[in-house]
Every structure is written in C-alpha cells, then in structure tokens.
DRENDO-1510 file (C-alpha; in Angstrom, 1 decimal, always signed):
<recs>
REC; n; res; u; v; w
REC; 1; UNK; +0.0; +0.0; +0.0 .
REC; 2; UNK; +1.0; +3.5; -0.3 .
REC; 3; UNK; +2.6; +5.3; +2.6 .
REC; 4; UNK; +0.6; +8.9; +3.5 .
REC; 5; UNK; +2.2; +8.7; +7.4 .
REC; 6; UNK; +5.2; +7.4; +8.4 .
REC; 7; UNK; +6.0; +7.4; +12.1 .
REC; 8; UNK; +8.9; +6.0; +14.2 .
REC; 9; UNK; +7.3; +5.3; +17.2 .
REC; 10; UNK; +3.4; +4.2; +17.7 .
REC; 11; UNK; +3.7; +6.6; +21.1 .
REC; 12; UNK; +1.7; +6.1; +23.9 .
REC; 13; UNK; -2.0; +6.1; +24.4 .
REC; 14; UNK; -4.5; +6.1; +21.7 .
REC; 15; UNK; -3.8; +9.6; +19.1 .
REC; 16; UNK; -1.9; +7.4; +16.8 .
REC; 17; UNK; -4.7; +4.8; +16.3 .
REC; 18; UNK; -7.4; +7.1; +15.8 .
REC; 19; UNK; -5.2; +9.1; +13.2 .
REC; 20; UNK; -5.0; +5.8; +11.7 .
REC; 21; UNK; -8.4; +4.9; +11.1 .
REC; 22; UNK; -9.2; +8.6; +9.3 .
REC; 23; UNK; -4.9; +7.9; +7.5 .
REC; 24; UNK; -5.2; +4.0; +7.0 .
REC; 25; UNK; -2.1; +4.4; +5.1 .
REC; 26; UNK; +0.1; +4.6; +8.0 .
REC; 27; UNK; +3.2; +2.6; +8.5 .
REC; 28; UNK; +5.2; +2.8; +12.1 .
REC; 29; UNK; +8.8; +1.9; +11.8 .
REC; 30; UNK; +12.0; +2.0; +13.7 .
REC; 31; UNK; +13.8; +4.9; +12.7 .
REC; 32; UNK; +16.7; +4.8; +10.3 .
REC; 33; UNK; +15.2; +0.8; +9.7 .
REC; 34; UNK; +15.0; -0.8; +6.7 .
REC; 35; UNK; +11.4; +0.2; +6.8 .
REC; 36; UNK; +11.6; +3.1; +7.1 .
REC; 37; UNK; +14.1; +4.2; +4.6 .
REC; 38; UNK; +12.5; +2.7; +1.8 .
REC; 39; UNK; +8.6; +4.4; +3.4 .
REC; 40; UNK; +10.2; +7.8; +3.2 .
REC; 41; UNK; +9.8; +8.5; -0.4 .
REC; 42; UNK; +6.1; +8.2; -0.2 .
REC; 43; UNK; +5.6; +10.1; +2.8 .
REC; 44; UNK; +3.4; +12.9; +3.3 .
REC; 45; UNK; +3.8; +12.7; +6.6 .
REC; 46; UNK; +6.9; +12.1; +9.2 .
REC; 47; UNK; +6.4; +11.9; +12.9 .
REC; 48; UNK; +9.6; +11.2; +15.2 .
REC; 49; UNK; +10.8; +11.7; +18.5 .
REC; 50; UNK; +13.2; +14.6; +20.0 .
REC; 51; UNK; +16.9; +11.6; +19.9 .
REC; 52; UNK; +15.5; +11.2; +15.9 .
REC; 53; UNK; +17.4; +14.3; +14.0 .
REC; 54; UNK; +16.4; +14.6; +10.2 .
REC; 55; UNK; +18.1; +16.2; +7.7 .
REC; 56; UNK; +17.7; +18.2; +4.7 .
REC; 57; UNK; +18.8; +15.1; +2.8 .
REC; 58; UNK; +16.0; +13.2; +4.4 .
REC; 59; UNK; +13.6; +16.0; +3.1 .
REC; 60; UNK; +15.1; +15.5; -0.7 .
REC; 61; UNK; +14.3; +12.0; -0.2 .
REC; 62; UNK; +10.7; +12.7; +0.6 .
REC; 63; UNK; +9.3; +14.5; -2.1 .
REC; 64; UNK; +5.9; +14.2; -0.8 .
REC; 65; UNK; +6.4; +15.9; +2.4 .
REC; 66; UNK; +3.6; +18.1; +3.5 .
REC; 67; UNK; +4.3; +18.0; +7.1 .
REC; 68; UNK; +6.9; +17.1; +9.5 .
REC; 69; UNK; +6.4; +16.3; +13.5 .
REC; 70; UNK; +8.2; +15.9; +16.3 .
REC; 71; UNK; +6.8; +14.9; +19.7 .
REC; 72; UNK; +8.8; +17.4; +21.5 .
REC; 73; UNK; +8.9; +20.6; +22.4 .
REC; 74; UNK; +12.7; +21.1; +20.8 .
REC; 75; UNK; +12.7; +21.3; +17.1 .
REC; 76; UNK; +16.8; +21.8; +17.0 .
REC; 77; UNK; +16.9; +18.3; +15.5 .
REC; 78; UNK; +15.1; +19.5; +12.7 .
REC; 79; UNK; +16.0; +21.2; +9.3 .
REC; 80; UNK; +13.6; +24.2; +10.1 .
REC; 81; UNK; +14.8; +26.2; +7.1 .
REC; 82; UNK; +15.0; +23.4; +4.8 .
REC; 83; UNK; +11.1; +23.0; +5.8 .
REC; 84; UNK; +10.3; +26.6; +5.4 .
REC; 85; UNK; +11.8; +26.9; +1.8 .
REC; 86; UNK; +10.0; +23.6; +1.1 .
REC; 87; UNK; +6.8; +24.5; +2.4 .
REC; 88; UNK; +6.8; +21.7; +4.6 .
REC; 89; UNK; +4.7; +22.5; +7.9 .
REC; 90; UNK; +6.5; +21.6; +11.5 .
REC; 91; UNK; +4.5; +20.4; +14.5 .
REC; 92; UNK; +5.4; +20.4; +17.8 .
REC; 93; UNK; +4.3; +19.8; +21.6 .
REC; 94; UNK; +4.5; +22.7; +23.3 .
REC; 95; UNK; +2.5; +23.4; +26.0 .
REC; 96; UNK; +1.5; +20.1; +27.7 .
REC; 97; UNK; +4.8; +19.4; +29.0 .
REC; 98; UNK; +5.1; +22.3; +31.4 .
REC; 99; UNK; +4.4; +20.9; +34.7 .
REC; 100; UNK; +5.9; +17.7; +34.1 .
REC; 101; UNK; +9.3; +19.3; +33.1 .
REC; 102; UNK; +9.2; +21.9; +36.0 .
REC; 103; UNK; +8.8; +18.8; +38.4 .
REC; 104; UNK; +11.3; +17.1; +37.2 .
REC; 105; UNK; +14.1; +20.0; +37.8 .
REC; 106; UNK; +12.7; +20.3; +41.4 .
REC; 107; UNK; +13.4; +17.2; +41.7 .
REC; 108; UNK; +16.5; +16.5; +40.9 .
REC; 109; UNK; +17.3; +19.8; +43.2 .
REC; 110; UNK; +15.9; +18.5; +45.9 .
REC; 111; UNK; +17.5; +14.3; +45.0 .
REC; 112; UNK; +21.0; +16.9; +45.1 .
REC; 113; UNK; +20.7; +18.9; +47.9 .
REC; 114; UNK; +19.1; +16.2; +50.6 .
REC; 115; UNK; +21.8; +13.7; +48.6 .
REC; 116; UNK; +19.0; +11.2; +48.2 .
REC; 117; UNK; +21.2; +8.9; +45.6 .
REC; 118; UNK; +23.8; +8.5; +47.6 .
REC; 119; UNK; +21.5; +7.9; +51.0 .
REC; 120; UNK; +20.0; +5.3; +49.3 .
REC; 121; UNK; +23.0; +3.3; +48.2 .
REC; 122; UNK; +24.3; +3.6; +51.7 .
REC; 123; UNK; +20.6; +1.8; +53.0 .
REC; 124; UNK; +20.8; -0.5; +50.0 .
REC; 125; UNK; +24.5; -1.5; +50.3 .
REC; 126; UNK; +24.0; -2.1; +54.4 .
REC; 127; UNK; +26.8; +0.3; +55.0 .
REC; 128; UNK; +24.4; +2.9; +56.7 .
REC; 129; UNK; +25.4; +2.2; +60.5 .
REC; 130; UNK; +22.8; +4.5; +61.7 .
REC; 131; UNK; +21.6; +8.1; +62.3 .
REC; 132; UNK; +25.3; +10.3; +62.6 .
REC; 133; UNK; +25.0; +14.6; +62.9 .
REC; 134; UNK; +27.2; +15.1; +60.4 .
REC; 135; UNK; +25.9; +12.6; +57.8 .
REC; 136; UNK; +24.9; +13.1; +54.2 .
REC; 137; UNK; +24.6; +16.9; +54.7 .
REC; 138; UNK; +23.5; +19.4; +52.1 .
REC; 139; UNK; +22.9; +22.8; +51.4 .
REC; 140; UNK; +19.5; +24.5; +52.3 .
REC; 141; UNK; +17.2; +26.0; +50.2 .
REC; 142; UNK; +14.9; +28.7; +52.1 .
REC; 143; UNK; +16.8; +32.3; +51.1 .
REC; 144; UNK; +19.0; +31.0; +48.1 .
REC; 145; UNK; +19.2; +32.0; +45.4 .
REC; 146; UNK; +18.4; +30.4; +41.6 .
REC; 147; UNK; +18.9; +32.0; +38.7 .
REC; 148; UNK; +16.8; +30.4; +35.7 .
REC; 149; UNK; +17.5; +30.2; +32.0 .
REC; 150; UNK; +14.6; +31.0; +30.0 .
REC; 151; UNK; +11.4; +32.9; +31.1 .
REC; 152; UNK; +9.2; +30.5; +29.0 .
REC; 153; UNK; +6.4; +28.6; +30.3 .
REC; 154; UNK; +8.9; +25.7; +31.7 .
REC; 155; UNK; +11.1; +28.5; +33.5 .
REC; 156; UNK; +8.0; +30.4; +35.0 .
REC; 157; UNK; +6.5; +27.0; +36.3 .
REC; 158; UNK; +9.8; +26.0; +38.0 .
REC; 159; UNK; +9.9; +29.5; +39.6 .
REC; 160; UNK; +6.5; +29.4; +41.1 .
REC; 161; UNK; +7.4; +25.9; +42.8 .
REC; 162; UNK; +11.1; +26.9; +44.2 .
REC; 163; UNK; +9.3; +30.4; +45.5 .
REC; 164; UNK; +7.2; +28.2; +47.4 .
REC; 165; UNK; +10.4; +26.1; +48.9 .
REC; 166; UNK; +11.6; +30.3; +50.2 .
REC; 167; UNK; +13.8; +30.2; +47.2 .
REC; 168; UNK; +14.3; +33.7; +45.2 .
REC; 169; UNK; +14.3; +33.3; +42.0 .
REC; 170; UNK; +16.2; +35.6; +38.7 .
REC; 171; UNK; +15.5; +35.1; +35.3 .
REC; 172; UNK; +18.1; +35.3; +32.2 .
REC; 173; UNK; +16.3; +34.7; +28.5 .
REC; 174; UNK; +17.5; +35.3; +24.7 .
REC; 175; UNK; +15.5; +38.6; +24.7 .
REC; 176; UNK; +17.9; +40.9; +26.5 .
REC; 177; UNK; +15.1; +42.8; +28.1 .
REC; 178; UNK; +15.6; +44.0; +31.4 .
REC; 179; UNK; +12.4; +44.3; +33.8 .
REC; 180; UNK; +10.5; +41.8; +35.6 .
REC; 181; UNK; +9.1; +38.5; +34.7 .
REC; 182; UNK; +5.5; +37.8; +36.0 .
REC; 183; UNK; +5.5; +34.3; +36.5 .
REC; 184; UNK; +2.4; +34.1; +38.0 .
REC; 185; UNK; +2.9; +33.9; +42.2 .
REC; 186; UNK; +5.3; +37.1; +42.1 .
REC; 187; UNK; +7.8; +38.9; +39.9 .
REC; 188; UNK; +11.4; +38.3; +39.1 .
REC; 189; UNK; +14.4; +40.5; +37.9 .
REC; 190; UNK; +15.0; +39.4; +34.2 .
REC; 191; UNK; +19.0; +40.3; +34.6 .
REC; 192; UNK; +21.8; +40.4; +31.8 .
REC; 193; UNK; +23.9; +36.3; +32.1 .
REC; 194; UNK; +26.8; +38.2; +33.7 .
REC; 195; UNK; +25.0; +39.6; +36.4 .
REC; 196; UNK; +23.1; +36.5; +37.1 .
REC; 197; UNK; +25.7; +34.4; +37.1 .
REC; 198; UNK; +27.6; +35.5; +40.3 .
REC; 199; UNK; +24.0; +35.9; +42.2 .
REC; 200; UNK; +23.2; +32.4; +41.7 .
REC; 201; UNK; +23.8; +29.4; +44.3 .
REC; 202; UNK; +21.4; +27.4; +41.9 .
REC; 203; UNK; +20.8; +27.6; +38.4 .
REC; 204; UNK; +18.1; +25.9; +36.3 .
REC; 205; UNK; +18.1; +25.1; +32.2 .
REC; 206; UNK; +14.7; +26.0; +31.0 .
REC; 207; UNK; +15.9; +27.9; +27.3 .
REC; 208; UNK; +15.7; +25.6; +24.1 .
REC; 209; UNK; +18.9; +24.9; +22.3 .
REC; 210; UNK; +19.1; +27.3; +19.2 .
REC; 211; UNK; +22.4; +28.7; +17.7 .
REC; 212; UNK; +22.2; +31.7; +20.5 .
REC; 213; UNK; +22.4; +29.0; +23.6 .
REC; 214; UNK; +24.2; +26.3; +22.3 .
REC; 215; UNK; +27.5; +26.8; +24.3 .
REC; 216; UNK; +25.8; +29.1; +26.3 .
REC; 217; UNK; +27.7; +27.9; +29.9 .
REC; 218; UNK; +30.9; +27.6; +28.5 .
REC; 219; UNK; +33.5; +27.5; +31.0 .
REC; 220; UNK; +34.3; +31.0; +31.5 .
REC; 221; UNK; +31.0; +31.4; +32.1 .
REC; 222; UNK; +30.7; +28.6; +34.6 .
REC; 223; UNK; +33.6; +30.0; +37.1 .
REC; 224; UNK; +31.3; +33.1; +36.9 .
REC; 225; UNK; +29.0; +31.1; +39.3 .
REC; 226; UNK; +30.0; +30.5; +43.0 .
REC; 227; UNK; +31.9; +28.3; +44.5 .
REC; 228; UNK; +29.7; +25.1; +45.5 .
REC; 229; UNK; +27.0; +26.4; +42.7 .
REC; 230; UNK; +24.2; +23.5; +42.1 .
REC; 231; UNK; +23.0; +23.1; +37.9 .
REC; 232; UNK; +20.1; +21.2; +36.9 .
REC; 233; UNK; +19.5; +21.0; +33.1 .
REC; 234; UNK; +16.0; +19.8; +31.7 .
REC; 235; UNK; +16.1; +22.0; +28.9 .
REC; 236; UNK; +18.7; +20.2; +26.2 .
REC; 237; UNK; +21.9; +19.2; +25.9 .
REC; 238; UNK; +24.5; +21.3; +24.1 .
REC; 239; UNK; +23.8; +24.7; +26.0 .
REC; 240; UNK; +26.1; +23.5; +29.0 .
REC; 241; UNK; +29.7; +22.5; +28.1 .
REC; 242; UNK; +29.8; +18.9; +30.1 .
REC; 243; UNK; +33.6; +19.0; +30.1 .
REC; 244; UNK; +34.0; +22.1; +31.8 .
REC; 245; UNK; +30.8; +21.0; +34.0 .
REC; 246; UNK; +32.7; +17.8; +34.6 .
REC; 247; UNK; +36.1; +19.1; +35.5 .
REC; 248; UNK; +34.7; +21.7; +38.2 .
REC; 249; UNK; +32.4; +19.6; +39.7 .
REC; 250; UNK; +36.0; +17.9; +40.2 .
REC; 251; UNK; +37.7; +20.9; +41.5 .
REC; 252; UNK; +34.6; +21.3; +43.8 .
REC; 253; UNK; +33.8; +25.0; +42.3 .
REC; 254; UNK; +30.8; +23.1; +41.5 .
REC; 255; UNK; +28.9; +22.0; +44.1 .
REC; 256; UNK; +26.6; +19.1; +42.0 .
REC; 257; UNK; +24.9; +19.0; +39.3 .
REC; 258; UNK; +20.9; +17.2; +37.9 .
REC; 259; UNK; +21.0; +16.4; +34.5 .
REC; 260; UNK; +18.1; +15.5; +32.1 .
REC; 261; UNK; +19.3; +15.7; +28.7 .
REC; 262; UNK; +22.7; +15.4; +27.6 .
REC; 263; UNK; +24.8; +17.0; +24.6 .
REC; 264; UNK; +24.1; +13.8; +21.9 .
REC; 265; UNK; +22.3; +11.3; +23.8 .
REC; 266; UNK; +21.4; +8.5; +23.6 .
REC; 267; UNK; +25.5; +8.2; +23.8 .
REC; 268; UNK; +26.4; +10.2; +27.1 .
REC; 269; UNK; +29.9; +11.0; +27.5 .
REC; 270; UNK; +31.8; +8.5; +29.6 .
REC; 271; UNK; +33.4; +11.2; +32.4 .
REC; 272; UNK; +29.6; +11.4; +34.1 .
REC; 273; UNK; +29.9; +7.9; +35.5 .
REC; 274; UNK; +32.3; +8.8; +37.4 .
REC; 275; UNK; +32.0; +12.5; +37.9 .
REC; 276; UNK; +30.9; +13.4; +42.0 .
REC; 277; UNK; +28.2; +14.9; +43.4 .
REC; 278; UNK; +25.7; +13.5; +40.1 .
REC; 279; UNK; +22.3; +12.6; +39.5 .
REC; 280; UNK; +21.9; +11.2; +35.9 .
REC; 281; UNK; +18.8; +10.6; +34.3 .
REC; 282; UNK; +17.7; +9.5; +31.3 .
REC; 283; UNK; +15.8; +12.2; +29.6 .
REC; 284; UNK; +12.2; +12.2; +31.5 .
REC; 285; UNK; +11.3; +15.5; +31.9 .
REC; 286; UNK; +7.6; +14.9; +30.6 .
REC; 287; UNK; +7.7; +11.4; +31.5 .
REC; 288; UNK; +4.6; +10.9; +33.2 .
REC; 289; UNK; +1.3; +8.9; +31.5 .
REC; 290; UNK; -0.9; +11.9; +31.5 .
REC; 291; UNK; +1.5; +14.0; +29.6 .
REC; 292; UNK; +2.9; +11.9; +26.9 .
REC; 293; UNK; -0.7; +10.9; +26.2 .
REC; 294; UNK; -1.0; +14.7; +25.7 .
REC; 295; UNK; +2.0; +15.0; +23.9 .
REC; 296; UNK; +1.2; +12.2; +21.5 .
REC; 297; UNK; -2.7; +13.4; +21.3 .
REC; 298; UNK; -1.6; +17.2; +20.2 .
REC; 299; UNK; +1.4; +15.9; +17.5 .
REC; 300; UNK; -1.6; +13.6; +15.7 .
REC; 301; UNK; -3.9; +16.8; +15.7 .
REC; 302; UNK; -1.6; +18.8; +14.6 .
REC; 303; UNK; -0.8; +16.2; +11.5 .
REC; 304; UNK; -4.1; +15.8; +10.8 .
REC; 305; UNK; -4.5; +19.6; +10.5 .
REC; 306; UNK; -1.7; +19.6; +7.9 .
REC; 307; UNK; -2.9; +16.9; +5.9 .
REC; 308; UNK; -6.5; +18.3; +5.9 .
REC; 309; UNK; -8.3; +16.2; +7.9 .
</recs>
C-alpha cells in the first residue's frame, strides 16, 4: 500500500490509532530501519521523536512531504529552514509538558541537595550504621538564590514551585530585556547572564537549544557562578559545556549538578559515571502517563490539520 504517514514510534495512548483509522495508510517503523528508509519516499507525513534528528537530505528523499512532527517541544533536531523553503509545515508539543518538566528539575534539586542517591545506596549497600549529625549533609534551600534560563512557560512553572520552597528566584532569557518576569505567584528581575551568574547558588536550564544557547555555559561562564553552585538541566543538551561542568564539579567550584538531557544522547559522554556529586537521568522531563498521552494526542492533531483532515 502507499505510505501517506510514516512514524517512528506508535507513542503512547490512543492519538496514533485514531489518526489511523481517518490515514489508514500509515506505517510505524524503527527509525533509520530498513522500513523506514524505503517508506520515506512516499511520505506525506513524518512523525519522530526529540533523539530522531532529520536532515535536509531526508527532506530531498521525501518529495511528498507536507508536514513534519516531532513529539517534542525542541525542534533543534530538525531542518527548520530546509522546511520553510519547502513548504513543509512543522508540528510540535509545546505546552503540555510544562508541569511535568518543572517537576522534574525540582526534583533533581531537591535528589541533590538532601543527597537522596547517595543515601539510598548507603541503605541499599548495608553500610548505613545509623543516624550520625554530620551525615549526608546538604545545602539549604529557604533564602538561596536560583537563577533560571529561559522565562518561557517551563522556567515560569519552575519558579513558582522553588518560591514556594523560600527560594528567590532571577530570570536570564534570549531577549535581552531587562524588567521583571511575572511568573504568575510574584515577579522576578530578568537580569543580563553576567550579572546572574555570580548571584546564583542554583541555576536551572529551562531555554531551548538554538544557535544563541548552544555553548551558552561555557566554562568562563561557569567559574562566573559561586563556588559550590548546584546546575540542573532539563532543557537540552548542548547549551552546557559537560567537560567544563565535569572538571569543576571535580575541582569542587561546582557543588553538584541534575542532568536530564545530555549534549548527543542517547550516547552520554563517559566522564559522568564517574563525575561526584551527580544525579543522571535519562531524559524524562515529561515522562509521566498523562503528559505523553498529551504530547502524542496534540502531535496527531496537529498532523491531521496539515494533511486536511
């Protein structure tokens, strides 16, 4: 049969059935497989997932095209301009991630600073030998300070739940404004990276990954944070350089660091395993039932609109 939708994952819940029964021509494949390679050329439409990059090669290959969709928020993996000169429509998932993602970064604040990995291993390994004063100690929160990258949805959400844990929080985005964010329970100073930096005990990745962030936390800008500084990272892989994360979480200038996402997973650079003062996780920022239901649900309406359904 011909091929009108081609998408690399069948997702979860039950969007890409019911897209299925108005686009019976619809072929899930593994991408890169067999498969899918030789489904591309009859495609009118591609869904994939944010580790999936395509290329404008792909999009020569796929001369049918009409839309292209990522169940994502990110669309860094994908040939926007290529798409655009093409006329090839893009679909996201903005939107429905928000909470999800904010409540993963407090988490892995709070898995950091009350050292909940390593608390566990020491129940699990039997070498906990009771309650001690000094034992597994970590950094308060009420009073600090976190500075946040990206005033977006994600970064506002995050706010509103560290101000609740007596945190104050400062914004950074790609804007350059100055002012206030209202981020919904209060106001924030929206401050210029070089003065957030050196304010910030914490600092959250909430900014997508585009040409003006990749590289963003270099390492110059990294020893600009104080010494025992705490970065979490939801937002992608690529803005923070992990090499210079890596070496001063060695040197202790960095006091730990939560990461999410990781400059190009799937395949995580080796020096993590055994960098200190880590939580590692594998990319679930919206992983919870109710949002990639959501996520899956608003990529198949959005595919449908394209192909004009």
């Amino acid at each position: 049969m011909s091929i009108r939708i081609l998408s690399t994952s069948p997702f979860t819940g039950p969007a890409l059935a019911a897209l299925g029964a108005t686009y019976p021509e619809l072929l899930v494949a593994p991408y890169r497989s067999a498969a899918w390679e030789a489904a591309l050329p009859e495609a009118e439409a591609l869904a994939v997932i944010v580790s999936e990059p395509i290329t404008e090669a792909d999009l020569e290959r796929a001369p049918q095209l009409k839309v292209l969709g990522t169940c994502s928020v990110g669309v860094n993996h994908l040939p926007l301009q290529a798409c655009e000169a093409r006329g090839i429509a893009v679909v996201n998932t903005p939107g429905v991630l928000t909470d999800a993602t904010a409540d993963l970064a407090l988490t892995l604040l709070l898995a950091l600073t009350r050292r909940v990995a390593e608390g566990e291993r020491m129940v699990r390994t039997g070498s906990w030998t009771g309650w001690a004063p000094d034992q597994l100690l970590g950094p308060g929160l009420p009073g600090k300070v976190c500075g946040i990258l990206g005033s977006g949805p994600i970064g506002q959400a995050f706010a509103r739940r560290i101000q609740a844990l007596g945190m104050q929080p400062l914004f950074w985005d790609r804007t350059g404004a100055g002012g206030e964010v209202d981020f919904g329970t209060g106001r924030a100073p929206r401050l210029p990276l070089g003065k957030l930096l050196p304010r910030s005990a914490f600092l959250s990745l909430h900014c997508p990954l585009s040409d003006q962030t990749r590289g963003l936390l270099d390492r110059a800008a990294l020893e600009r944070l104080p010494a025992g500084a705490v970065i979490i990272n939801t937002a992608r892989g690529g803005i923070l350089d992990e090499n210079a994360a890596i070496d001063l979480l060695a040197s202790g200038h960095l006091g730990g660091a939560g990461m999410d996402v990781y400059e190009g997973e799937p395949n995580l650079n080796p020096r993590w395993l055994q960098a200190p003062r880590t939580v590692l996780l594998p990319h679930l920022g919206s992983g919870t039932v109710e949002t990639r239901d959501a996520m899956a649900s608003l990529l198949c309406e959005g595919i449908a609109r394209a192909l004009g359904a």
